[in-house]
N, C-alpha and C positions, 0 to 999 in steps of 0.2 A: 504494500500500500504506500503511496507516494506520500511525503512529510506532510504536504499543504492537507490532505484531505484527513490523515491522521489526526493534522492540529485542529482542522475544524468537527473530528469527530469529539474529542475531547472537550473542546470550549462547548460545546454543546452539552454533553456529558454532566460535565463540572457546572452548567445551568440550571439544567434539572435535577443535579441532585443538591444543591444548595437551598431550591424551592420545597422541594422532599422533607429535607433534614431542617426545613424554618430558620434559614438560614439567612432568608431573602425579606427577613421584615414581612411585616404586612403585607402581604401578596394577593392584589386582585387582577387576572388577566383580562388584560387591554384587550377588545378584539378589534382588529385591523381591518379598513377597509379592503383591503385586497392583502396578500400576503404575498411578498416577493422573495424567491428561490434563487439560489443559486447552485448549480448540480454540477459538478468536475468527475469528468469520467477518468475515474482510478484504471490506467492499462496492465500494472501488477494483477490488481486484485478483477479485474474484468467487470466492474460494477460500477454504477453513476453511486455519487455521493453527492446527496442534497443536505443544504442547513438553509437555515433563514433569521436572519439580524432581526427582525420584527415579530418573529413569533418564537421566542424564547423554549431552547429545550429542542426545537427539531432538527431531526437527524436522521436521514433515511436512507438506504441505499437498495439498488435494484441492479439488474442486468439488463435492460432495456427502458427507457423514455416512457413507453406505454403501463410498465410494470413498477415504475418508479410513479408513474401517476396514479395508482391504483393506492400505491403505501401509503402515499403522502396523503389519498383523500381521509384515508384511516386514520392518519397517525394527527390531523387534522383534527379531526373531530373529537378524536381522545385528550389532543391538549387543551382545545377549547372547551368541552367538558355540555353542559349543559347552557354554556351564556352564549356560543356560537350561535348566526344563523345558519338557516337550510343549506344555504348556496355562499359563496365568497368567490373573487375572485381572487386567480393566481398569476401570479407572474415567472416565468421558468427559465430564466437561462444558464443556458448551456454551453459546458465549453470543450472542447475535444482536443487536445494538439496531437499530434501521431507524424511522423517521420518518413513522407513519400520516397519511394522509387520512383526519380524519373524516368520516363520513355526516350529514348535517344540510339 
């Protein structure tokens, strides 16, 4: 797994368990109008890695974009708990780098 995505599994990590262990003060979650993603496809580990700066705590990862959206709708709902709406918008991006062969 590549450092950047390890650090952002971690900072995530150490988010929620600070809210867990009532570490975080008086905690009531913000809910956001939209919640923006940012997912770095780990080439070690062959899995997108999603966090998000606005929605404290999340940390997803999947093998595919389609299967990464499927977590994240879950793993959504469960941080948001009961004060979440139905629907929310998300914002996703994504970044790939990988190392072509050129043609020549």
């Amino acid at each position: 797994m590549s450092k950047k995505a390890f650090g952002q599994i971690e900072e995530g990590l150490n988010e929620a368990l600070a809210v867990a262990r009532g570490e975080a003060g008086s905690f009531r979650l913000h809910v956001p109008s939209e919640i923006c993603i940012e997912a770095i496809w780990d080439g070690e580990a062959k899995v997108w890695v999603a966090t998000s700066e606005n929605l404290p705590g999340l940390v997803a990862e999947a093998e595919t974009i389609e299967k990464l959206e499927d977590t994240l709708s879950r793993m959504i709902a469960d941080l948001l708990g009961g004060d979440g709406p139905g629907e929310i918008v998300v914002r996703i991006r994504a970044e790939c780098s990988k190392t072509l062969r050129l043609a020549g």
